[in-house]
mmCIF file of the N, C-alpha and C atoms, coordinates in Angstrom:
data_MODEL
# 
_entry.id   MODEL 
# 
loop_
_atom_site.group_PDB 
_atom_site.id 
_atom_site.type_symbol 
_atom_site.label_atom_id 
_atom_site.label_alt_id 
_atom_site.label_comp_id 
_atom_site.label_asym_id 
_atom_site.label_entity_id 
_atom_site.label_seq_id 
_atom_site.pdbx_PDB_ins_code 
_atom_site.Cartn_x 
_atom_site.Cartn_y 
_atom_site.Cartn_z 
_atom_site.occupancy 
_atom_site.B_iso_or_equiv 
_atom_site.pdbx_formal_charge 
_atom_site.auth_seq_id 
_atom_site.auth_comp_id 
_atom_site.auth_asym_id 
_atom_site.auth_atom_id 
_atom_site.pdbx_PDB_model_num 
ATOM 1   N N  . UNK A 1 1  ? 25.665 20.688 12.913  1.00 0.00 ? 1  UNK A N  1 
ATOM 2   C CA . UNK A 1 1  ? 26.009 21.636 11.881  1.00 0.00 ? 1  UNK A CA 1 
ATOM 3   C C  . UNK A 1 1  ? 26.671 22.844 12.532  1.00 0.00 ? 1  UNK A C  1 
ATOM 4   N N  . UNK A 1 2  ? 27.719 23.429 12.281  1.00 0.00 ? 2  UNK A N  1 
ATOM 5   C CA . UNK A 1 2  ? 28.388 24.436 12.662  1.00 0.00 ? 2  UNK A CA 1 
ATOM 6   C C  . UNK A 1 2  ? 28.288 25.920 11.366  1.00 0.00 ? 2  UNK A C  1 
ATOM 7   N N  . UNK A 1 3  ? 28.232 27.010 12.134  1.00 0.00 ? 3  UNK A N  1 
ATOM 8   C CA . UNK A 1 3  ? 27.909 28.182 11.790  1.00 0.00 ? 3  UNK A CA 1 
ATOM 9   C C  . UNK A 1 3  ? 29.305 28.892 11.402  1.00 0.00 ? 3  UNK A C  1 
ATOM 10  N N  . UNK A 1 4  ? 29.571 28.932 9.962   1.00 0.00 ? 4  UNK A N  1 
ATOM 11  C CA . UNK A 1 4  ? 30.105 29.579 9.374   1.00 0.00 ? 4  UNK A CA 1 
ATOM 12  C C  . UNK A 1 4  ? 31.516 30.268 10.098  1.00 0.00 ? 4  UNK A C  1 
ATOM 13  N N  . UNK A 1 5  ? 30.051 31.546 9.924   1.00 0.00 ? 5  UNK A N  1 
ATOM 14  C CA . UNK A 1 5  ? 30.565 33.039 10.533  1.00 0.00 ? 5  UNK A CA 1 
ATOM 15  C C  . UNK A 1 5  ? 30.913 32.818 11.865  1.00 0.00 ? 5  UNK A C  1 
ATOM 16  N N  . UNK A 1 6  ? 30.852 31.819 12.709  1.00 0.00 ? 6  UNK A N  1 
ATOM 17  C CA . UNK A 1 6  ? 31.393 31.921 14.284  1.00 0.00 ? 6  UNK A CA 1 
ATOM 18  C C  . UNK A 1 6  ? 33.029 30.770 14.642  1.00 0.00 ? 6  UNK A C  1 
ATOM 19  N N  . UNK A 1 7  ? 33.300 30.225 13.270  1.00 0.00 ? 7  UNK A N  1 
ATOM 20  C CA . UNK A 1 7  ? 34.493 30.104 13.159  1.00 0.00 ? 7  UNK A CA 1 
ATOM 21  C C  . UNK A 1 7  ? 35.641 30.767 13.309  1.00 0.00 ? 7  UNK A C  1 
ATOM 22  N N  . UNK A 1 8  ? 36.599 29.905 13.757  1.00 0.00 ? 8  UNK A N  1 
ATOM 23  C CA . UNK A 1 8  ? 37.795 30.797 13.912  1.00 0.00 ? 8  UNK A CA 1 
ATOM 24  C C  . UNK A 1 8  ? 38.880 30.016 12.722  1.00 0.00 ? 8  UNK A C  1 
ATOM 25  N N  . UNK A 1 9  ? 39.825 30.935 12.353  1.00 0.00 ? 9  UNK A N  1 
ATOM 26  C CA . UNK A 1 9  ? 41.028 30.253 11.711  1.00 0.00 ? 9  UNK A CA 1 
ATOM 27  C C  . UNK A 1 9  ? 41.425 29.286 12.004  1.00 0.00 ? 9  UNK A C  1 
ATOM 28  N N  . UNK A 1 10 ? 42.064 28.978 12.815  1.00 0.00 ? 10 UNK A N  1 
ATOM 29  C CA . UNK A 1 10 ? 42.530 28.276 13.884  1.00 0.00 ? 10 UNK A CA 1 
ATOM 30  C C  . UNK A 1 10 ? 41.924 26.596 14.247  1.00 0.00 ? 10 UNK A C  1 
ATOM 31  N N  . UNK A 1 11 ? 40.291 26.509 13.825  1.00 0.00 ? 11 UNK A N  1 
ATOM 32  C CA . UNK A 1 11 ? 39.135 25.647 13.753  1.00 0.00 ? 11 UNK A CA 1 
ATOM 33  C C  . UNK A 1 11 ? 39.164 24.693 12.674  1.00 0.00 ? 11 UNK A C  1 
ATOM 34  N N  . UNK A 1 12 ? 40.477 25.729 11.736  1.00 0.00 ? 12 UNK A N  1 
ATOM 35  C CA . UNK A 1 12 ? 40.264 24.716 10.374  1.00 0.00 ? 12 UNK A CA 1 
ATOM 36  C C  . UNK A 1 12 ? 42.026 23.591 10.359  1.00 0.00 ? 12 UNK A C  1 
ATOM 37  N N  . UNK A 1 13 ? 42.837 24.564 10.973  1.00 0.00 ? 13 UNK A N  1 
ATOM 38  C CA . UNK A 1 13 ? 43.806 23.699 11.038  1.00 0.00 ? 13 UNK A CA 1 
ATOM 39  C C  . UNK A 1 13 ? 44.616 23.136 12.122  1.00 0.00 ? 13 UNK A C  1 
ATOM 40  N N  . UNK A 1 14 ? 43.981 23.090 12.862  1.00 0.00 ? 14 UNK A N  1 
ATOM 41  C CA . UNK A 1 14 ? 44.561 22.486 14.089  1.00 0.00 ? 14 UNK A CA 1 
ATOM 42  C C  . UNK A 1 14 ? 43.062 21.242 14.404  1.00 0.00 ? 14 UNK A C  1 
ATOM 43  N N  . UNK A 1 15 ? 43.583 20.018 14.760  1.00 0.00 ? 15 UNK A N  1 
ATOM 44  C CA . UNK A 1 15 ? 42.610 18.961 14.944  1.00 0.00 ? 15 UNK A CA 1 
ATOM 45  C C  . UNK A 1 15 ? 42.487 17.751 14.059  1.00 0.00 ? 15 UNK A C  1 
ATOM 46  N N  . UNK A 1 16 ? 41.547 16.531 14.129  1.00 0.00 ? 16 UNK A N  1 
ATOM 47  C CA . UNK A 1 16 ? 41.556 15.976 13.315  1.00 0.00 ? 16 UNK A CA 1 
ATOM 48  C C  . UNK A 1 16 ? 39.561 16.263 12.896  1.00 0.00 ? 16 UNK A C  1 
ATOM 49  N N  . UNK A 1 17 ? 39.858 16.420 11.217  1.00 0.00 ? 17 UNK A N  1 
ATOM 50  C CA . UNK A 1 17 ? 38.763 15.984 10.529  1.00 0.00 ? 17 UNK A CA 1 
ATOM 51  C C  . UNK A 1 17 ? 37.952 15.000 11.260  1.00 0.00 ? 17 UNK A C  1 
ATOM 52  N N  . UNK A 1 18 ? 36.887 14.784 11.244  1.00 0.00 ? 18 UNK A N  1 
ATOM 53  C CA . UNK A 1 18 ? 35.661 13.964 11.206  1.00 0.00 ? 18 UNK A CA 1 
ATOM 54  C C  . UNK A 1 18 ? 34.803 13.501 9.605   1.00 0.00 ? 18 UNK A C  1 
ATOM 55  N N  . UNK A 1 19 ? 35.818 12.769 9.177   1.00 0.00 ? 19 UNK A N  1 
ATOM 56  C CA . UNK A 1 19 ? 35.173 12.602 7.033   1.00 0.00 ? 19 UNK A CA 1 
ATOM 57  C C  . UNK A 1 19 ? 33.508 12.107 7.824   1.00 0.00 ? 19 UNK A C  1 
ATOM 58  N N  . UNK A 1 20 ? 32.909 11.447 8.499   1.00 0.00 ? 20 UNK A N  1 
ATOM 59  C CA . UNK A 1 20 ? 31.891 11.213 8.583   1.00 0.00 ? 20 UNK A CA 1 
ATOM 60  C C  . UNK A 1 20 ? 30.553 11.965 9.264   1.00 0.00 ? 20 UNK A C  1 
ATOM 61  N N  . UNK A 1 21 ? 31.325 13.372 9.516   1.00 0.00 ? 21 UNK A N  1 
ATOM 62  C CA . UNK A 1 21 ? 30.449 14.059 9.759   1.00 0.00 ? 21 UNK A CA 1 
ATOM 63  C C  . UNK A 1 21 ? 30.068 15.492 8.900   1.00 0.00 ? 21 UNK A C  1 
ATOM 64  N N  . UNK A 1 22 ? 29.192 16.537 9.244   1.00 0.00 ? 22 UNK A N  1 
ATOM 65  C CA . UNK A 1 22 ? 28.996 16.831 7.688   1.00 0.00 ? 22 UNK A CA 1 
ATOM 66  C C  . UNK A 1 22 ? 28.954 18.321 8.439   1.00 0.00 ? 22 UNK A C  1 
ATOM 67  N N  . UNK A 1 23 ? 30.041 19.008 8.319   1.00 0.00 ? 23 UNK A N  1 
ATOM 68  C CA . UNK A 1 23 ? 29.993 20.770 8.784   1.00 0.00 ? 23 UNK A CA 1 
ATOM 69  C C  . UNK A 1 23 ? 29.083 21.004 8.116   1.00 0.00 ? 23 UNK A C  1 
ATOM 70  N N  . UNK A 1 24 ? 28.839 21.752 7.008   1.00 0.00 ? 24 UNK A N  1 
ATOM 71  C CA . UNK A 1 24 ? 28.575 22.878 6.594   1.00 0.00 ? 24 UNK A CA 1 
ATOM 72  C C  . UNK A 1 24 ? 27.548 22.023 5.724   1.00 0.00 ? 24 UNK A C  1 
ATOM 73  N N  . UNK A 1 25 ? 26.074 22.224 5.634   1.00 0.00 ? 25 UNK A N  1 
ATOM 74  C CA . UNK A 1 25 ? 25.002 21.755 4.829   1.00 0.00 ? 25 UNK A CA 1 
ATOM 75  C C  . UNK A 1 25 ? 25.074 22.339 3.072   1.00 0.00 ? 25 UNK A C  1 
ATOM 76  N N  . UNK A 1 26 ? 25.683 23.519 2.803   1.00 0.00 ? 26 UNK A N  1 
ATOM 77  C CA . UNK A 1 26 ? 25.772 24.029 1.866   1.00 0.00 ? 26 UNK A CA 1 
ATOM 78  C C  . UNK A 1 26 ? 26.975 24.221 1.405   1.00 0.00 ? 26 UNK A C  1 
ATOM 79  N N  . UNK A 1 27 ? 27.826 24.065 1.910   1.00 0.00 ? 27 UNK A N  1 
ATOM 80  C CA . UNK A 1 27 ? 29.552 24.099 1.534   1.00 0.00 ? 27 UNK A CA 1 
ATOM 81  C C  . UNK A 1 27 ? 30.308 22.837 1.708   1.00 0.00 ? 27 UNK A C  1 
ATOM 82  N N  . UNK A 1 28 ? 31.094 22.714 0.903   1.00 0.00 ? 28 UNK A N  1 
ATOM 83  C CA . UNK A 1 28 ? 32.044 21.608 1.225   1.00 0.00 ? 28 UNK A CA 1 
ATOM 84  C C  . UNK A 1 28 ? 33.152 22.593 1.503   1.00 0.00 ? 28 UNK A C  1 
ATOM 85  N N  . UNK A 1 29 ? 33.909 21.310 2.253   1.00 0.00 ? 29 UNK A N  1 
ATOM 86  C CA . UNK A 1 29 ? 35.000 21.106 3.033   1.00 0.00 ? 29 UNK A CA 1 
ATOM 87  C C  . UNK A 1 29 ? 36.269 20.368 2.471   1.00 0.00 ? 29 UNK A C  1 
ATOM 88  N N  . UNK A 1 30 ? 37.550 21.438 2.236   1.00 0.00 ? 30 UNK A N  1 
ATOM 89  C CA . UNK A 1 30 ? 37.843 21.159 1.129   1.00 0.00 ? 30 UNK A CA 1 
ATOM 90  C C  . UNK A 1 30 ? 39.647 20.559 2.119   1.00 0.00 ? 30 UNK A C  1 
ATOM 91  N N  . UNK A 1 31 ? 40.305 19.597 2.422   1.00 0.00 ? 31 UNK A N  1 
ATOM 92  C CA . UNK A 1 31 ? 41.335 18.911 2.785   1.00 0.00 ? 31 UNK A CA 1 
ATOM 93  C C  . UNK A 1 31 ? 42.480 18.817 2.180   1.00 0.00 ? 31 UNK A C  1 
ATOM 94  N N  . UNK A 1 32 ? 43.455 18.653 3.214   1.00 0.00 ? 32 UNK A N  1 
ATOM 95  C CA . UNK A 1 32 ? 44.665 18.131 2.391   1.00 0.00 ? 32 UNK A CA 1 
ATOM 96  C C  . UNK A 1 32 ? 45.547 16.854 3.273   1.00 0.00 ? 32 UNK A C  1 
ATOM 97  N N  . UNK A 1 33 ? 46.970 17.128 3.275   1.00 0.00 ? 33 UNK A N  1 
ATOM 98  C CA . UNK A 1 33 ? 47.491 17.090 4.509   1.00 0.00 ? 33 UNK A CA 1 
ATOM 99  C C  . UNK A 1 33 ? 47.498 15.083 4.882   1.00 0.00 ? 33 UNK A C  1 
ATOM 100 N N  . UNK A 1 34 ? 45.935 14.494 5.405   1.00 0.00 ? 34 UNK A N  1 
ATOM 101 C CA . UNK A 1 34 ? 45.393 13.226 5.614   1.00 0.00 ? 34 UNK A CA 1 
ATOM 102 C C  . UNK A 1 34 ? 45.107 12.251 4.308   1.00 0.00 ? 34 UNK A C  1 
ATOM 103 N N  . UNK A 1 35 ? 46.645 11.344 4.151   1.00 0.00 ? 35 UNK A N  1 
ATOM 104 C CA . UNK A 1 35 ? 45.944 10.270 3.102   1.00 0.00 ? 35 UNK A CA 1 
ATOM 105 C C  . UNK A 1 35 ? 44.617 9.983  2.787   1.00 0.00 ? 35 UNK A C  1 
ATOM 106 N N  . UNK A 1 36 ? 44.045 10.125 1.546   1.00 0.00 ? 36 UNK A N  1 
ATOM 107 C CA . UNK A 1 36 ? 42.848 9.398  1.555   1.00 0.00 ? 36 UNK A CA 1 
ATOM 108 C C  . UNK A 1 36 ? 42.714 8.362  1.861   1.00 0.00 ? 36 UNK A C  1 
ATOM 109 N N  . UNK A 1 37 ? 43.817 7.265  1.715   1.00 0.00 ? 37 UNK A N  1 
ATOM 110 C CA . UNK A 1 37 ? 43.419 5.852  1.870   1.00 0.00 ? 37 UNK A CA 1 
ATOM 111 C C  . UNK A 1 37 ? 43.421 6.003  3.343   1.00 0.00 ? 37 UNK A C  1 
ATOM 112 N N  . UNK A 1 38 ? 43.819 6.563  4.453   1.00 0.00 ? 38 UNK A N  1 
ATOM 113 C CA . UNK A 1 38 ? 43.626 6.476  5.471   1.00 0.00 ? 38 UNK A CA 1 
ATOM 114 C C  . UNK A 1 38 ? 42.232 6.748  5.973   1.00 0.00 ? 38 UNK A C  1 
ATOM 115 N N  . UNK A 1 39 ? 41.574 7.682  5.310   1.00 0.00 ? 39 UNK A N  1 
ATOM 116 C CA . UNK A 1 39 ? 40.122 8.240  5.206   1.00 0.00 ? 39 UNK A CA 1 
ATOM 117 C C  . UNK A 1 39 ? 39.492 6.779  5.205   1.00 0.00 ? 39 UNK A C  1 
ATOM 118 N N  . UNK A 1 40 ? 39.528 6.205  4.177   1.00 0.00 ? 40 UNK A N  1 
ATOM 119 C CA . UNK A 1 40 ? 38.871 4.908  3.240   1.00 0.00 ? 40 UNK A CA 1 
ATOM 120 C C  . UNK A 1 40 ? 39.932 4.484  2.773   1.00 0.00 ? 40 UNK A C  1 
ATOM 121 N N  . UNK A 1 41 ? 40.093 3.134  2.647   1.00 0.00 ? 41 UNK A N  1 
ATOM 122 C CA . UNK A 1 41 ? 40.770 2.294  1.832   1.00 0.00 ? 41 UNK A CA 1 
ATOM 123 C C  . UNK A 1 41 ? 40.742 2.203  0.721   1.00 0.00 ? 41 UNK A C  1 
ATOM 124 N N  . UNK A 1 42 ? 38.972 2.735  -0.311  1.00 0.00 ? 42 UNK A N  1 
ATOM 125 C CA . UNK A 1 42 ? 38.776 2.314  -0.933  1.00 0.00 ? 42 UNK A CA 1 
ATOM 126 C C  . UNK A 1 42 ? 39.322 3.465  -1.912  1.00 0.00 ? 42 UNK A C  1 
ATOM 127 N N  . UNK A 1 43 ? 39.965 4.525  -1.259  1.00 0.00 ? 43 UNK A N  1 
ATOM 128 C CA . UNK A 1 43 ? 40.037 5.719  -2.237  1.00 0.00 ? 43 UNK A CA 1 
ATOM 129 C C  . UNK A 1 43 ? 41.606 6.168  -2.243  1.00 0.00 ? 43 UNK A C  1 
ATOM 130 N N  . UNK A 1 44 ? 42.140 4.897  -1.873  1.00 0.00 ? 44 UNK A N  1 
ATOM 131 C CA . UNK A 1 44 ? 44.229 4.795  -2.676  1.00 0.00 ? 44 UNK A CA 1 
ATOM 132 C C  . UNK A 1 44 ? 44.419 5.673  -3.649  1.00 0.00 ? 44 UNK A C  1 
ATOM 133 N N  . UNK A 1 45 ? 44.820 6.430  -3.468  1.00 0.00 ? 45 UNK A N  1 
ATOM 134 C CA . UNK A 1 45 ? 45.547 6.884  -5.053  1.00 0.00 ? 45 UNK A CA 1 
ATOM 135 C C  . UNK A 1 45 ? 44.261 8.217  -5.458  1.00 0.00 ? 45 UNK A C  1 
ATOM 136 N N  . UNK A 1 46 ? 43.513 7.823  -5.012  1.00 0.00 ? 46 UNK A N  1 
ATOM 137 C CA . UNK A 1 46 ? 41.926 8.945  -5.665  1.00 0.00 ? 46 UNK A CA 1 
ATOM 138 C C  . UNK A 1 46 ? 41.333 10.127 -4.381  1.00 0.00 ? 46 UNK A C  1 
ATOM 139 N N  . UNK A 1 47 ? 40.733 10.678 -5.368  1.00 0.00 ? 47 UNK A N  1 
ATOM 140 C CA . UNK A 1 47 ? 40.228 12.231 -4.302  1.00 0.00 ? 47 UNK A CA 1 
ATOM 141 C C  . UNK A 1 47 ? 38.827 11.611 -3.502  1.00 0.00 ? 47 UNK A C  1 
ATOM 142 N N  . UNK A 1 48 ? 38.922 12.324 -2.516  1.00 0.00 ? 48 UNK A N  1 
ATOM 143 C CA . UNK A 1 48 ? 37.803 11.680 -1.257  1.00 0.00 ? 48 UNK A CA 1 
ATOM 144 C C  . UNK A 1 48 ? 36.519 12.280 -1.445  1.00 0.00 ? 48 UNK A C  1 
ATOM 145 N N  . UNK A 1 49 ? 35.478 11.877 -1.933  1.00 0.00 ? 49 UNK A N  1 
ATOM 146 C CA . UNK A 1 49 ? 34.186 13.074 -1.857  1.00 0.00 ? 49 UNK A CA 1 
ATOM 147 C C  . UNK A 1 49 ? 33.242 12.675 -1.229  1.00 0.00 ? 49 UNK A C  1 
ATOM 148 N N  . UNK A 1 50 ? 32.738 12.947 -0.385  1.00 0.00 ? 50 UNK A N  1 
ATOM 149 C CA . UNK A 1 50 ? 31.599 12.230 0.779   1.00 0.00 ? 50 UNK A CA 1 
ATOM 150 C C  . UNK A 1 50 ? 31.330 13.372 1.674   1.00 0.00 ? 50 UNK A C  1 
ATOM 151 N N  . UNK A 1 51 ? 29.867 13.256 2.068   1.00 0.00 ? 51 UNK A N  1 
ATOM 152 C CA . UNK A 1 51 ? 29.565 14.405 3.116   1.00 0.00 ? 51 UNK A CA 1 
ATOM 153 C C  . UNK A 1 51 ? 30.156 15.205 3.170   1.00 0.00 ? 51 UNK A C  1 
ATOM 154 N N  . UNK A 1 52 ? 30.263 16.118 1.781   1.00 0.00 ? 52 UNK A N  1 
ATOM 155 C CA . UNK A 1 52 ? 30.538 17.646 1.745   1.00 0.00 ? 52 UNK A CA 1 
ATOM 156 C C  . UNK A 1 52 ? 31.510 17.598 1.965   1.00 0.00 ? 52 UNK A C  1 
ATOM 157 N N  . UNK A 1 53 ? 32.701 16.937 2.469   1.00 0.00 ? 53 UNK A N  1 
ATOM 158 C CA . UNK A 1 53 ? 34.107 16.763 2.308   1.00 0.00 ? 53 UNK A CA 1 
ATOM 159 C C  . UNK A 1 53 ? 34.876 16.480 1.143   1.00 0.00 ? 53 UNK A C  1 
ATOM 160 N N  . UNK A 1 54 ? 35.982 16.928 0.740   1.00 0.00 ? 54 UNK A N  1 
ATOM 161 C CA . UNK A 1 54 ? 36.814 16.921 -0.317  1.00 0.00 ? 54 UNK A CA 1 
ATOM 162 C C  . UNK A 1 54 ? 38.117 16.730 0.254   1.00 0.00 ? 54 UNK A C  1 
ATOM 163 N N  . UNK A 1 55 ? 39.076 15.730 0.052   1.00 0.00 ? 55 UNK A N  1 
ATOM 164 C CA . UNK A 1 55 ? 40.362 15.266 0.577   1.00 0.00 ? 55 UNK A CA 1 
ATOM 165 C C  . UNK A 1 55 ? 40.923 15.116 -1.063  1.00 0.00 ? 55 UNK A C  1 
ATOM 166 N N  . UNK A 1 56 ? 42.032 15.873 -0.633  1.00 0.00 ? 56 UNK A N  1 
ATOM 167 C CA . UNK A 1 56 ? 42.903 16.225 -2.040  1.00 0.00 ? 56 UNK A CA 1 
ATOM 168 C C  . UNK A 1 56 ? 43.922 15.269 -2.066  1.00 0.00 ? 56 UNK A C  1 
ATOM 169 N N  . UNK A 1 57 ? 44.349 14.092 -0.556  1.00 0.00 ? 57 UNK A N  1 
ATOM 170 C CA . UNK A 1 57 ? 45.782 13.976 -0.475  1.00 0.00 ? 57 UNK A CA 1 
ATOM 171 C C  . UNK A 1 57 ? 45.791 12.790 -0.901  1.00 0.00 ? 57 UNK A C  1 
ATOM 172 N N  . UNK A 1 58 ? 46.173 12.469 -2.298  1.00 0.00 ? 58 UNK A N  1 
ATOM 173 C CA . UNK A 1 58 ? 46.139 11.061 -2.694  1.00 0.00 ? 58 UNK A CA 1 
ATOM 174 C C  . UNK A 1 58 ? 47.835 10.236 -2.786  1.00 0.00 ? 58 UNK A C  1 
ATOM 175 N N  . UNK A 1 59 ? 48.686 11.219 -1.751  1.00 0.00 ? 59 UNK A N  1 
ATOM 176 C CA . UNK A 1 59 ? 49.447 10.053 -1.334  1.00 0.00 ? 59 UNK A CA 1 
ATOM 177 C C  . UNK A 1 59 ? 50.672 10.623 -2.933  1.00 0.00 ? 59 UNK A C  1 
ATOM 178 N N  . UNK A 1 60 ? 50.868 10.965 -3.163  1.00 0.00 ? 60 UNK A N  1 
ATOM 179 C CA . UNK A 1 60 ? 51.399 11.519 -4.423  1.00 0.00 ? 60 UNK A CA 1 
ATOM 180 C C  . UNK A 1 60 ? 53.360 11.467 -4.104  1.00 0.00 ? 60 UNK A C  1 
ATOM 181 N N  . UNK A 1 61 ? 53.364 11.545 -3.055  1.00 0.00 ? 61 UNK A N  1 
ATOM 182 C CA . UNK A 1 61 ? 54.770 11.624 -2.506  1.00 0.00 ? 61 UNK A CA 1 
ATOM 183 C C  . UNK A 1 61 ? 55.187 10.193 -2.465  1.00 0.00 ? 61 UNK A C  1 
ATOM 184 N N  . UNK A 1 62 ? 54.153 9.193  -2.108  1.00 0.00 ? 62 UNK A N  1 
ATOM 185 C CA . UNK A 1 62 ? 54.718 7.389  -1.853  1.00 0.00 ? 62 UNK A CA 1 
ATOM 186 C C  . UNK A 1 62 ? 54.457 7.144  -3.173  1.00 0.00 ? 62 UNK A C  1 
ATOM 187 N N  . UNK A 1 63 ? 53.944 7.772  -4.333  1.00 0.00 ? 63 UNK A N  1 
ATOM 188 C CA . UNK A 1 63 ? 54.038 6.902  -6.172  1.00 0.00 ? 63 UNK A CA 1 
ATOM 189 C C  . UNK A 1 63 ? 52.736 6.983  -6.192  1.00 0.00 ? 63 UNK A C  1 
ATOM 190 N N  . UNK A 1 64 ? 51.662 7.309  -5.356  1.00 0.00 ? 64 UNK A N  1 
ATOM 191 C CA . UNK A 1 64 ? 50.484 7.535  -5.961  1.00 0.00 ? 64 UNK A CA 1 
ATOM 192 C C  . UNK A 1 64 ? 50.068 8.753  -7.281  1.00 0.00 ? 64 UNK A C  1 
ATOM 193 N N  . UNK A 1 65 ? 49.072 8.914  -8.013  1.00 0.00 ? 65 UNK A N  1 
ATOM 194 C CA . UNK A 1 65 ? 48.967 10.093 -8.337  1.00 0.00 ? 65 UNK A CA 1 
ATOM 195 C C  . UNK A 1 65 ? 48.684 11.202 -7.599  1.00 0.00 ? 65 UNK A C  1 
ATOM 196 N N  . UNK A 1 66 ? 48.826 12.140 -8.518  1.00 0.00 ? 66 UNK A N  1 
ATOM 197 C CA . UNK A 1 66 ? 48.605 13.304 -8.288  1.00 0.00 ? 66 UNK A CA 1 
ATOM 198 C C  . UNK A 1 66 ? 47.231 14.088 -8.024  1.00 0.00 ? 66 UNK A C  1 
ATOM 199 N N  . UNK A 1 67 ? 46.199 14.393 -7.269  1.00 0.00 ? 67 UNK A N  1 
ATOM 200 C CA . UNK A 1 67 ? 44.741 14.640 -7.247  1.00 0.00 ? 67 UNK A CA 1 
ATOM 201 C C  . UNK A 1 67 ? 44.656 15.688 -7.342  1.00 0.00 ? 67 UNK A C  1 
ATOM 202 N N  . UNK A 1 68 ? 43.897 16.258 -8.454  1.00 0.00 ? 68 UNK A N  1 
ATOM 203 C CA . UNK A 1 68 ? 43.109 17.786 -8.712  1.00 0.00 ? 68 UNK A CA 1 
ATOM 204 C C  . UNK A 1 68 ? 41.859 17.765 -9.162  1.00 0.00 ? 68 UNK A C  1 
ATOM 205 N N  . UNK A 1 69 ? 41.085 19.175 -8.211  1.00 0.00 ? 69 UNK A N  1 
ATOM 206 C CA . UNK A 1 69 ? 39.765 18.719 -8.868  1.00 0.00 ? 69 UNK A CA 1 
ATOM 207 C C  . UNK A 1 69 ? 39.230 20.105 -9.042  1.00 0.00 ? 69 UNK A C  1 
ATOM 208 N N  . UNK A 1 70 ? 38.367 20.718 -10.114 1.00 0.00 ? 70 UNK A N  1 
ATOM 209 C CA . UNK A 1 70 ? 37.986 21.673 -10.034 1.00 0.00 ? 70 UNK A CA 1 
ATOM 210 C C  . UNK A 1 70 ? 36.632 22.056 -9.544  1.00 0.00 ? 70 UNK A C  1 
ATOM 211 N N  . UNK A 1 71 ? 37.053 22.804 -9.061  1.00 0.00 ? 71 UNK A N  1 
ATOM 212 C CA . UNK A 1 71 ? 36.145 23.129 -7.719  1.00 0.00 ? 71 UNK A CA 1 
ATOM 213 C C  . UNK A 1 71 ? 34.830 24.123 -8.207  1.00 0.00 ? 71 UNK A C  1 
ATOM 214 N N  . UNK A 1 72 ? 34.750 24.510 -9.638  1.00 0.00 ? 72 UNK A N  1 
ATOM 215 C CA . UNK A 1 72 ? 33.523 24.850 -10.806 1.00 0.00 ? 72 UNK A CA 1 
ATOM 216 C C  . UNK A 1 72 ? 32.414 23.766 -11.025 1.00 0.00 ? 72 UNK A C  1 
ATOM 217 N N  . UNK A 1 73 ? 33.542 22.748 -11.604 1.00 0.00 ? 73 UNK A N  1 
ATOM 218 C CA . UNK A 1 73 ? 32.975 21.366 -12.424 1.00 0.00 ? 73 UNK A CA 1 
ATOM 219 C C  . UNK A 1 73 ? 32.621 20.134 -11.675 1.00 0.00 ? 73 UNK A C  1 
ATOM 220 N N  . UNK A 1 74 ? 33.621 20.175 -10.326 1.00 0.00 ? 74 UNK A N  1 
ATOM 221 C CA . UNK A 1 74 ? 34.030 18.935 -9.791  1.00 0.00 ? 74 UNK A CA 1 
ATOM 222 C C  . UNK A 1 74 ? 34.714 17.783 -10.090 1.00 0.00 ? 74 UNK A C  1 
ATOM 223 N N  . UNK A 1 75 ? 35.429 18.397 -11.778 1.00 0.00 ? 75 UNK A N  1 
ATOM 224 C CA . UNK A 1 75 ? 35.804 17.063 -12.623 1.00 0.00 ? 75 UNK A CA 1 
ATOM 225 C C  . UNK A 1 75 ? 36.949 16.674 -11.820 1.00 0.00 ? 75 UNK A C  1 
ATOM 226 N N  . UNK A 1 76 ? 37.437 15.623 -11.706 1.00 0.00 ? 76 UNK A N  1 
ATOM 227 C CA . UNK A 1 76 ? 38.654 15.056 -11.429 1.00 0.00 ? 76 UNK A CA 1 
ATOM 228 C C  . UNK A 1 76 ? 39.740 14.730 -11.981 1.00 0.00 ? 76 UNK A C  1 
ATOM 229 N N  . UNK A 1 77 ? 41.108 15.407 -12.101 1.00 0.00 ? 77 UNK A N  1 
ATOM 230 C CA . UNK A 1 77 ? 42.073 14.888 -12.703 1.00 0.00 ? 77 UNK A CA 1 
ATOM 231 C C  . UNK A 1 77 ? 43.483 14.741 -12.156 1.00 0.00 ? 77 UNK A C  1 
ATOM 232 N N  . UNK A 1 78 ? 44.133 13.525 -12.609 1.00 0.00 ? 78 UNK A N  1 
ATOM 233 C CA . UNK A 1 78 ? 45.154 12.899 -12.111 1.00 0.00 ? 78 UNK A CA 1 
ATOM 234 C C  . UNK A 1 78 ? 46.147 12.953 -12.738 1.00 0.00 ? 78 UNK A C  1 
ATOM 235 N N  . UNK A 1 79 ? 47.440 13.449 -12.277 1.00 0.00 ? 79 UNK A N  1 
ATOM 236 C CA . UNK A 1 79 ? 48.719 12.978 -13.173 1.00 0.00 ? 79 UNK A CA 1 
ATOM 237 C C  . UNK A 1 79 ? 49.973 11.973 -12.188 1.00 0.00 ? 79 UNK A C  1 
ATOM 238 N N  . UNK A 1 80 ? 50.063 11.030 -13.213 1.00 0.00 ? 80 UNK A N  1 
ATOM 239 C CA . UNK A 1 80 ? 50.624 10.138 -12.734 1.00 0.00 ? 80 UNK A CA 1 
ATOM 240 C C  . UNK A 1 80 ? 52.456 10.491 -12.508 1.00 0.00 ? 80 UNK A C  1 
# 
């Protein structure tokens, strides 16, 4: 588990993610940038939610949809 406040800027965008490991016990971790289906296969086209991670990039540029999620509700919505 990594501590917040002893982050640097720099910590969040430079590197690769770890989807299977879990920063922050009380916060999610919110992505872009890394196909989901590359994450998982199983999540083509859809938003990534697992161990406090959130991956937004559903590939939207190759004909996938579009992934939004609100970050209140958690609802998920897609435009094709």
């Amino acid at each position: 588990m990594q501590n917040l406040d002893l982050c640097q800027f720099n910590d969040f965008i430079i590197g690769k993610i770890e989807y299977d490991k879990i920063y922050f016990e009380d916060k999610f971790f919110v992505s872009g940038h890394t196909p989901t289906e590359l994450i998982d296969k199983a999540y083509k086209g859809r938003i990534y939610r697992k161990n406090n991670h959130i991956a937004i990039d559903c590939s939207a540029a190759f004909g996938n949809p579009l992934g939004c999620i609100c970050l209140d509700t958690f609802e998920e919505f897609y435009v094709p």
